[in-house]
C-alpha positions in Angstrom: 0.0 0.0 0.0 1.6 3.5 -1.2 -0.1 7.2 -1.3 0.6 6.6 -5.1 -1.7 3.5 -4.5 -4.4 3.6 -2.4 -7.2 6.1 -1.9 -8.4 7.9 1.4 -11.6 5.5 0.9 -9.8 2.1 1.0 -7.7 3.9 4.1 -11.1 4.5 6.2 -12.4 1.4 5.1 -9.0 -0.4 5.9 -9.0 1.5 9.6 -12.7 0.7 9.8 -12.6 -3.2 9.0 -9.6 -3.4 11.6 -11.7 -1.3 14.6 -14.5 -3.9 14.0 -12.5 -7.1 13.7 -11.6 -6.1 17.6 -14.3 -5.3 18.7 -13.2 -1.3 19.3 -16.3 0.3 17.8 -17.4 0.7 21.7 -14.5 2.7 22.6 -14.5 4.7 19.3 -16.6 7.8 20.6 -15.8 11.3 18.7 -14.7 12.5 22.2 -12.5 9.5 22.9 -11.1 9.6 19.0 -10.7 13.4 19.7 -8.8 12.9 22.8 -6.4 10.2 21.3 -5.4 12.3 18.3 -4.1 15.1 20.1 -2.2 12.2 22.6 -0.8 10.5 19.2 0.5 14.3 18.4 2.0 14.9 21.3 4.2 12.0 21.1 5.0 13.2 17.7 5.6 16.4 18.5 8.3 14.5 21.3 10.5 13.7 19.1 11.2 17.4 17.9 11.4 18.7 21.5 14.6 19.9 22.2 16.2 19.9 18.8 16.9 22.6 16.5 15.1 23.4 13.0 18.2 22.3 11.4 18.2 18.5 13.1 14.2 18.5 12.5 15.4 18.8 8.6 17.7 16.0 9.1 14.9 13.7 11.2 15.1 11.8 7.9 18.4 10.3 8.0 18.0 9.6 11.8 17.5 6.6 13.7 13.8 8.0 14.4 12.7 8.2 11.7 10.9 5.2 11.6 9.6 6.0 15.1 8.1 9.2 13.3 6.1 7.6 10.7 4.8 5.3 13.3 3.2 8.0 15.3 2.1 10.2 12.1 0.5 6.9 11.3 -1.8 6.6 14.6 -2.5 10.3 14.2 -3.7 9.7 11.0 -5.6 6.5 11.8 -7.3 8.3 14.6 -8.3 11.0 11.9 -9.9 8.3 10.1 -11.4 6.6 12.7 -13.2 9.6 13.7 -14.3 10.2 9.9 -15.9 6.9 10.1 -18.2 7.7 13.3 -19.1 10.7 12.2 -19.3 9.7 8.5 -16.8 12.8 6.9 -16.0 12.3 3.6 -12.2 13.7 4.2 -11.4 14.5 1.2 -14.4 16.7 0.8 -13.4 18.5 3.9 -9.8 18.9 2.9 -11.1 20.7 -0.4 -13.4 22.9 1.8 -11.0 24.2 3.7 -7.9 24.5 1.0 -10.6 26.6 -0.5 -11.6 29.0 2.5 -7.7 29.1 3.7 -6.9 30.2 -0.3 -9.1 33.1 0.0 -7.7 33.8 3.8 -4.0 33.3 2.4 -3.3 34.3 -0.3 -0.3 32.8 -2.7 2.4 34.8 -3.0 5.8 34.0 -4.5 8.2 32.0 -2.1 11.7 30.0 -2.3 10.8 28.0 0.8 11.1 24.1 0.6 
């Protein structure tokens, strides 16, 4: 399974069949699926705390690396968990608000990364 592969709705139905197969669904509430995403971000944010922008560039080459992708990964499955209770169509929602923040912020000619 890569980004190039799969779609958001074989992700959520993925996530989904995985919750149910355990028995989960209980335990999945918005509030509790709320709660867990911003603990799965904290311990992602962890790994940046006390480091400088410069080694957060280099996070790639290190030895967490693979430590990162595994909590980006719950944060994300959290997300997707809670688009399944509440039945959000996330890609719909991601276009809604590209659009408002586009008008809010507009583009303007950058050399960032």
């Amino acid at each position: 399974m890569t980004d190039t592969e799969t779609n958001l709705q074989e992700i959520k139905d993925r996530v989904k069949q995985f919750t149910l197969s355990r028995g989960w669904r209980r335990y999945h509430s918005p509030k509790n699926l709320a709660i867990s995403i911003a603990i799965e971000a904290a311990e992602l944010m962890e790994i940046f705390q006390w480091i400088s922008t410069d080694e957060a560039w280099q996070t790639k080459e290190s030895d967490e690396f693979e430590h990162l992708q595994e909590e980006l990964a719950d944060v994300l499955i959290y997300c997707m968990s809670l688009a399944n209770q509440l039945d959000i169509d996330v890609a719909a929602a991601i276009e809604d608000k590209m659009q408002k923040n586009a008008l809010r912020y507009p583009a303007v000619m950058t050399t960032e990364r």
